[in-house]
C-alpha positions as CSV (number, residue, x, y, z in Angstrom):
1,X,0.0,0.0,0.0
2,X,1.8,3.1,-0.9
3,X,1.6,6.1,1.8
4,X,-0.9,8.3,0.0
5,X,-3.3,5.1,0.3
6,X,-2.4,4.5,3.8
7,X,-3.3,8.0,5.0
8,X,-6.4,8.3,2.8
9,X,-7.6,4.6,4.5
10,X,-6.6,5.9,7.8
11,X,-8.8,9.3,7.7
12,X,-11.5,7.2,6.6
13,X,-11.7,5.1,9.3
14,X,-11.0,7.8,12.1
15,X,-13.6,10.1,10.7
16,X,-15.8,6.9,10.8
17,X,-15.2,6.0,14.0
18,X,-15.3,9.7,15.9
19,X,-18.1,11.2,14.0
20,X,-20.2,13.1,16.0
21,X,-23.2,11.1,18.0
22,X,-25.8,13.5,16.5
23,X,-24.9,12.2,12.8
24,X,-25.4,8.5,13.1
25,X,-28.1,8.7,16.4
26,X,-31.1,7.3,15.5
27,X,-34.0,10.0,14.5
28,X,-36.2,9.8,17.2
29,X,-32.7,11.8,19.5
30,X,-32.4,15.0,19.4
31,X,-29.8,16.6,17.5
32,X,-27.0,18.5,19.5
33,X,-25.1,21.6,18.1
34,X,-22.6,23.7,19.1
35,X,-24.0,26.7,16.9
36,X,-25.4,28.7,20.0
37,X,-23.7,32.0,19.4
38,X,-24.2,34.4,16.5
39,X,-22.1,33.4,13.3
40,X,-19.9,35.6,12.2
41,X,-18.8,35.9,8.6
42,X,-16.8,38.0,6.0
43,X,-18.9,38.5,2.8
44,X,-15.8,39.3,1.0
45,X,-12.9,37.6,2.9
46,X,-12.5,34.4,4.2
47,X,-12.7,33.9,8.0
48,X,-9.4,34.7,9.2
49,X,-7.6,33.1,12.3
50,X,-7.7,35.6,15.2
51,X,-5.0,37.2,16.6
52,X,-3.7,38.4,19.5
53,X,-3.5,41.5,18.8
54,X,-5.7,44.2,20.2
55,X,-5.4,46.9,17.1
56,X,-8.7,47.4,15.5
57,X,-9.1,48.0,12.1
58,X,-8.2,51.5,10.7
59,X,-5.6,52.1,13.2
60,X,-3.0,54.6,12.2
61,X,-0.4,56.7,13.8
62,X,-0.9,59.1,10.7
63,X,-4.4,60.1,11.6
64,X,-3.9,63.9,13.6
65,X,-7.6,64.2,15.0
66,X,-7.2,67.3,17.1
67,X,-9.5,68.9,19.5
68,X,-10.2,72.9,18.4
69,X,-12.3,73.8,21.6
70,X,-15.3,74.0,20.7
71,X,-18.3,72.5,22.3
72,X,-19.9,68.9,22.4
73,X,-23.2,67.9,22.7
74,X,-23.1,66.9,26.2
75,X,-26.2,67.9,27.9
76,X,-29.1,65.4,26.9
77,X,-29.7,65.4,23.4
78,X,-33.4,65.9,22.3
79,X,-33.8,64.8,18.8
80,X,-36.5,66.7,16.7
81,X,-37.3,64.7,14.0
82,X,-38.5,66.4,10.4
83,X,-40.2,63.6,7.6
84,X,-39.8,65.5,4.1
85,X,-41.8,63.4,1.7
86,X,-44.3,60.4,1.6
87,X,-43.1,57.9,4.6
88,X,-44.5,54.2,5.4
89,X,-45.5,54.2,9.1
90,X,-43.2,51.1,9.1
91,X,-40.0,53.0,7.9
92,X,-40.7,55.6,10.6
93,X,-40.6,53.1,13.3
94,X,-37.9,51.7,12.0
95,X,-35.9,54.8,12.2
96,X,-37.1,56.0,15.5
97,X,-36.0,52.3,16.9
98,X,-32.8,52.8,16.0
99,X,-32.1,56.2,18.0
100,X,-34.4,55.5,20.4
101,X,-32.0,52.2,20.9
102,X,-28.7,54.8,21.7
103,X,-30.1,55.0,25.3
104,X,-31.6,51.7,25.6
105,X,-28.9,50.3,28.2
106,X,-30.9,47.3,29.4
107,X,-29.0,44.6,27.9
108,X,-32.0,42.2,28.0
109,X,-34.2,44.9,26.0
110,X,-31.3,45.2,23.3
111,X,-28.7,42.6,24.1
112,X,-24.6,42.8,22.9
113,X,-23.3,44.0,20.5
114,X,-26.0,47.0,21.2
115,X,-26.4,50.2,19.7
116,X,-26.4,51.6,23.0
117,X,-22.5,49.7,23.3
118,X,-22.0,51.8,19.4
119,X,-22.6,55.2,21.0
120,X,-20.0,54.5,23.9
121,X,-17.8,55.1,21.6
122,X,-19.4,58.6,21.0
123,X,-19.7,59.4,24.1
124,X,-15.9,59.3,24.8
125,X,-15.3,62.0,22.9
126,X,-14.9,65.2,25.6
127,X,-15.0,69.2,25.3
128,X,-12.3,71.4,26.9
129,X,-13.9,71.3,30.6
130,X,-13.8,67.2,30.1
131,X,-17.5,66.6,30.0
132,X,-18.6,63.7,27.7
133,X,-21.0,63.5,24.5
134,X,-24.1,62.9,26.3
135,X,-25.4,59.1,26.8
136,X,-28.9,60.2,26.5
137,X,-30.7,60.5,23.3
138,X,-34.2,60.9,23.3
139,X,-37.0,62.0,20.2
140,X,-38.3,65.0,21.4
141,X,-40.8,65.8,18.2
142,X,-41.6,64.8,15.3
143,X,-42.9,66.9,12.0
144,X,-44.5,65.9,8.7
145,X,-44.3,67.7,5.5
146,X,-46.4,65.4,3.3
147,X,-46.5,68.2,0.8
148,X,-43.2,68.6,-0.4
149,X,-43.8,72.6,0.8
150,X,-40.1,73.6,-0.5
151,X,-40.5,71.5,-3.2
152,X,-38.8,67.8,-4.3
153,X,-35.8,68.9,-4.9
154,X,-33.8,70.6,-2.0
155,X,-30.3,72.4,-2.2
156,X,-28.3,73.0,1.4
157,X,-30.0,76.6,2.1
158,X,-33.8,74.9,0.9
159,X,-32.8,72.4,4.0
160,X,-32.7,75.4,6.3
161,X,-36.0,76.6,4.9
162,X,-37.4,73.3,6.0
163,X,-36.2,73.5,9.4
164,X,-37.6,77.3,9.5
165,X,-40.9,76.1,8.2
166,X,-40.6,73.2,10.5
167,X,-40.2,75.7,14.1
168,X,-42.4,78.6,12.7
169,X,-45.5,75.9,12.3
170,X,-44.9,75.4,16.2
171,X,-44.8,71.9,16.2
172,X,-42.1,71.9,18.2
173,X,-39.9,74.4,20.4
174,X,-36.9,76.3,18.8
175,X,-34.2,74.3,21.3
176,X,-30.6,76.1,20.8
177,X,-29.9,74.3,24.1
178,X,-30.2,71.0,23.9
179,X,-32.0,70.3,20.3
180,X,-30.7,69.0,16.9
181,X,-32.5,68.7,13.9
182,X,-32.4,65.8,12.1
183,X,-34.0,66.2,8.5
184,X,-35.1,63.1,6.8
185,X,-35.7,62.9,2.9
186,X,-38.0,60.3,1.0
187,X,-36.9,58.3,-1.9
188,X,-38.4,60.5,-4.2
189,X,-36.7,64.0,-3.3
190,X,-32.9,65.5,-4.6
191,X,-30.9,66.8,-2.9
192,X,-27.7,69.0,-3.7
193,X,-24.7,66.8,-4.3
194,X,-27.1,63.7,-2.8
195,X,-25.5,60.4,-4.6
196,X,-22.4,61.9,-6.6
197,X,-20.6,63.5,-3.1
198,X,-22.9,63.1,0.2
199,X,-25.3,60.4,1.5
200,X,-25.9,63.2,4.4
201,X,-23.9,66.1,6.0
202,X,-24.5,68.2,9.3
203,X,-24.1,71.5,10.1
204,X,-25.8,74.6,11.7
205,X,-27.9,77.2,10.4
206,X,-27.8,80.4,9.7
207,X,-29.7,83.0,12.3
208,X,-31.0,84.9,9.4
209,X,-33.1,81.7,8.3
210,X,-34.1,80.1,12.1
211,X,-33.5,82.8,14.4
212,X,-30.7,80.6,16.4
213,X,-27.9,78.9,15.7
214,X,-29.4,75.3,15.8
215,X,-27.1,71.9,15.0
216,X,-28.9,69.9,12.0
217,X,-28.3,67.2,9.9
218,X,-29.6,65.7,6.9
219,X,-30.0,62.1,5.5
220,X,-31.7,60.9,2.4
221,X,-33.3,57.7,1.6
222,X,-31.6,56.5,-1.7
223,X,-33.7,53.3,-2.3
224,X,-34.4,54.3,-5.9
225,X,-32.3,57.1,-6.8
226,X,-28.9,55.4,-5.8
227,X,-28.5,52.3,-3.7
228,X,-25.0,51.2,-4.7
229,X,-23.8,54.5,-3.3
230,X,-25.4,55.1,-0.9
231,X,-26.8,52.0,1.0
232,X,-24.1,49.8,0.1
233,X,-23.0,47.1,1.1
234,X,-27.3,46.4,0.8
235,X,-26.6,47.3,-3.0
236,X,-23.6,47.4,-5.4
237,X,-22.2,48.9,-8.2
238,X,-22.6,47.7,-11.5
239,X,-19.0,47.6,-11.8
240,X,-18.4,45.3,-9.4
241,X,-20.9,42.7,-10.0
242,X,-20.1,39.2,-11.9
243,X,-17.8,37.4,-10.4
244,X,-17.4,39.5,-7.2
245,X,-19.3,39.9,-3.8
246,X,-23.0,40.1,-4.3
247,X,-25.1,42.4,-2.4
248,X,-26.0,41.7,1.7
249,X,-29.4,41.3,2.4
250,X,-30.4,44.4,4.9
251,X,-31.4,43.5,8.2
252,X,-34.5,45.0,8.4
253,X,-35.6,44.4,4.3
254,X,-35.2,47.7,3.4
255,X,-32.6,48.2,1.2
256,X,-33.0,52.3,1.3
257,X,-34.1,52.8,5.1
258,X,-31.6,50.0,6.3
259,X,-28.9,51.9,4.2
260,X,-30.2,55.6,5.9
261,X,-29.4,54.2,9.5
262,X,-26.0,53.1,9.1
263,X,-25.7,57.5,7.7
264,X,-27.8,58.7,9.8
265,X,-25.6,57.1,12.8
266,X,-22.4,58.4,10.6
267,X,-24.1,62.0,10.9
268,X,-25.1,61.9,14.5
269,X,-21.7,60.9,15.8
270,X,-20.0,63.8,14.2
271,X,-22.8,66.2,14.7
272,X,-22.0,65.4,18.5
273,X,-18.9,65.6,18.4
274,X,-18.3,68.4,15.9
275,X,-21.8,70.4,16.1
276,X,-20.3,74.0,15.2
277,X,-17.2,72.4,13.4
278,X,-14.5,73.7,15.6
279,X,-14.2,71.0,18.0
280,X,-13.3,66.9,16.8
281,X,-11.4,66.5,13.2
282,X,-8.7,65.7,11.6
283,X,-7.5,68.3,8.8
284,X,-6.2,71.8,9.1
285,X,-9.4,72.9,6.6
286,X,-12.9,73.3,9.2
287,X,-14.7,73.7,5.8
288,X,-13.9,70.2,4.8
289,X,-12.8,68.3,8.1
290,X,-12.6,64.7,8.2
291,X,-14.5,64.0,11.2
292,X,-15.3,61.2,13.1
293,X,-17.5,59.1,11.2
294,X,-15.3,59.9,8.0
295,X,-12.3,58.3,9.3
296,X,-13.9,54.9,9.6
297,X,-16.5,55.0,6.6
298,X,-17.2,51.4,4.9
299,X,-15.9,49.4,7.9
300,X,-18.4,47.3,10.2
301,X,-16.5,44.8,11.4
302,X,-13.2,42.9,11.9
303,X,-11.0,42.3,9.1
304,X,-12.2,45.2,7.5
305,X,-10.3,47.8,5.6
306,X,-9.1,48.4,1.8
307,X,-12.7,47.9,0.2
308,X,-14.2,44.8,3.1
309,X,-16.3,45.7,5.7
310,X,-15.0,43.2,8.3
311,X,-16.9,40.5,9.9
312,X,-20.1,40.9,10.8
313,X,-23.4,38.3,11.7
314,X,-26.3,37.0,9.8
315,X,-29.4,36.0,11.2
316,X,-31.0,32.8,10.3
317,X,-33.2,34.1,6.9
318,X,-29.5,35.5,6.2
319,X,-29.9,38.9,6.9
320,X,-26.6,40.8,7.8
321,X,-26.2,43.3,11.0
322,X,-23.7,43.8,13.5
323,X,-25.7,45.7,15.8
324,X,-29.3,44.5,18.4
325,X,-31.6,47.6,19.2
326,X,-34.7,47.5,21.2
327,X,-37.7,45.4,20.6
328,X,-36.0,43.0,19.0
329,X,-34.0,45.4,15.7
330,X,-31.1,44.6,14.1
331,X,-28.9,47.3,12.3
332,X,-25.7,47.2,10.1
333,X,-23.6,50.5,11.3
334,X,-20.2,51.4,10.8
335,X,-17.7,52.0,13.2
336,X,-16.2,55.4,14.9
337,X,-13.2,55.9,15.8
338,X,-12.3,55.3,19.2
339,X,-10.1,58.5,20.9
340,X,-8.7,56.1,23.5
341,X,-7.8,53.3,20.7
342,X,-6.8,55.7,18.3
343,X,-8.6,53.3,15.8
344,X,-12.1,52.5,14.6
345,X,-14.1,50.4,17.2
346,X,-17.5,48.7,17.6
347,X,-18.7,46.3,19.9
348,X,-19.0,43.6,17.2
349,X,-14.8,43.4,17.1
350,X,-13.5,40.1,17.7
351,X,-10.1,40.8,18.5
């Protein structure tokens, strides 16, 4: 017998002989499995051998994120929600379960990895008297403009109409204390530079169009107009189909909404930590700063970097997420980078 035929025999036999009880038990005993945590998995890289390294993914001693001294949202943060366009009730739900999850601590109402563990790394971002991005995150109104009233399709300044229209209707307080604004698109409204250079932005406006100075940011839905940019990895381009990674499923079966949550986190992180734009970036320009959010766009999990989003989980209809939120969500977020780390963090990382 030569050696190739001995090994070949002896495999055979050992795997015969050590199989596992539960494949040759008879039917009526029930089936054991060791699958009781979630499965992690690289859609574009194969699972990789963990190290023992403690670096997470984007590190870099290049990256000069400086503090400017400017403020951080760290009083409570009241959220005033403004729905531009035609929404599903479901979509809004969706939405408001993911930042109502931010504060959701309880561990058995939104177990680990947790949206509320995401935002920790927010919240260790500090302003010049050491206080911390605020933990607490709450929806303090909501506004719908069903009509399209500045029309369906918005340039930056048009946003800050919307916001004025918005507070001058009364449906909520003018809050220059402890208010942002977060300005939600539907599918079916543009938006300046929307799909060929932003997915969202923050900044402030203008007194001469609110009245205050009031933090804001804006996120549109780009289920039909551009998916592959903007809600990727739900969609992809065109160019990188056949023969490459296909599309994830979204979590919550909404390739556009699941797509705005992962910004709409993006935005909220650096409108925290960067509401005026003279506190946390990296970049000697405030006009174009490379915030937060920025420096760890397009990663999700471990392994991630140089076009792969890391390792991240699928549920058992093979939806991908790396992130539990109250009543039972799932979202797919991307990391921030972590000031203690000095490298992009989530509380999905497995090494």
């Amino acid at each position: 017998m030569s050696l190739f035929s001995f090994l070949f025999f002896f495999l055979l036999l050992t795997h015969t002989l050590f199989a596992p009880y539960s494949a040759v038990s008879s039917p009526t005993a029930p089936v054991q499995t060791l699958d009781i945590n979630p499965q992690y998995y690289n859609p574009k890289l194969p699972p990789r051998t963990l190290s023992s390294s403690k670096k997470f993914e984007g590190s870099s001693n290049l990256v000069n994120l400086r503090y400017h001294m400017g403020p951080v949202l760290s009083s409570p943060i009241n959220i005033y929600l403004i729905w531009y366009g035609k929404w599903t009730p479901t979509q809004q739900l969706l939405i408001k379960d993911f930042l109502l999850s931010i504060s959701t601590s309880n561990h058995r109402a939104a177990p680990s990895p947790s949206v509320y563990d995401w935002w920790q790394t927010v919240s260790l971002y500090t302003d010049q008297t050491g206080a911390n991005i605020s933990r607490s995150v709450l929806i303090a109104g909501e506004y719908s403009d069903r009509v399209y009233s500045h029309g369906t399709d918005l340039t930056r300044l048009s946003i800050q109409q919307v916001i004025a229209s918005a507070v001058r209707s009364k449906p909520f307080p003018v809050d220059h204390k402890n208010g942002i604004y977060l300005i939600l698109t539907s599918e079916d409204v543009t938006v300046q530079d929307f799909c060929r250079a932003v997915c969202g932005f923050h900044y402030f406006t203008f007194p001469s169009m609110v009245g205050y100075t009031l933090p804001y940011a804006w996120v549109g839905n780009s289920g039909k107009q551009c998916p592959e940019v903007c809600a990727y990895p739900f969609a992809i381009p065109g160019y990188m189909a056949g023969g490459g990674a296909s599309a994830l499923s979204p979590p919550n079966s909404d390739v556009g909404v699941d797509g705005m949550i992962s910004v709409i986190g993006h935005e909220l992180a650096e409108l925290s930590s960067n509401p005026l734009v003279n506190a946390w970036y990296a970049g000697e320009d405030p006009t174009a700063p490379t915030e937060i959010g920025d420096l760890c766009e397009g990663l999700y999990g471990t392994g991630g970097g140089g076009g792969y989003i890391g390792q991240v989980m699928r549920d058992k209809a093979g939806r991908s997420y790396n992130l539990k939120g109250r009543r039972g969500r799932k979202f797919l977020v991307q990391w921030i980078w972590s000031p203690v780390l000095k490298a992009c963090a989530g509380p999905n990382a497995l090494d």
